[in-house]
C-alpha positions, 0 to 999 in steps of 0.5 A: 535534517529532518523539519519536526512537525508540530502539532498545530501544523496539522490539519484535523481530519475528520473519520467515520467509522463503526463503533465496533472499529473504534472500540477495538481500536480504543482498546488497542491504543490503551494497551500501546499507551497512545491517544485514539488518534496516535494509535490509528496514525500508527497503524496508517504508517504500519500498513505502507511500511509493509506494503513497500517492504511486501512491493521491493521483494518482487522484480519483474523479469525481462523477456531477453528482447525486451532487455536489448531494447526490441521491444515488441508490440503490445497485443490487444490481449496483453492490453486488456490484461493490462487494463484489468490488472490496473483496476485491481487493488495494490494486494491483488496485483501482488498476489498475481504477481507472486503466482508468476514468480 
């Protein structure tokens, strides 16, 4: 069973942000019937459902010899692609990723 989290169990987190930001999200928020803060939460939460949903829709596809447990040595090349390919955003990985597919 989820434990229900109070709202005094929350710590308060400060956020700066552009005033045009906080005037669409005002708005926003009136709109949905939700505080300021519930709307940006909302939104937080929004965003890494999608992600996870846009993340599970890609598999990485074996090579057969690394599938049988041969796996080769990694070559310096692959090693700096892989070294930039983890410095890059999360949505930029997968959009790499969807022009291999």
């Amino acid at each position: 069973m989820k434990k229900e989290t109070r709202v005094r169990d929350i710590n308060p987190f400060g956020l700066r942000m552009r005033e045009e930001l906080k005037s669409r999200l005002d708005m926003e928020a009136k709109i949905s019937g939700r505080s300021l803060n519930a709307e940006i939460v909302h939104r937080l939460q929004l965003s890494f459902e999608k992600q996870e949903v846009v993340e599970s829709s890609y598999t990485v596809k074996q090579p057969p010899e690394v599938a049988y447990g041969n796996t080769p040595e990694i070559t310096d090349i692959e090693r700096k692609l892989l070294t930039i390919f983890r410095r890059l955003p999360v949505e930029k990985q997968l959009a790499l990723l969807s022009l291999f597919n």
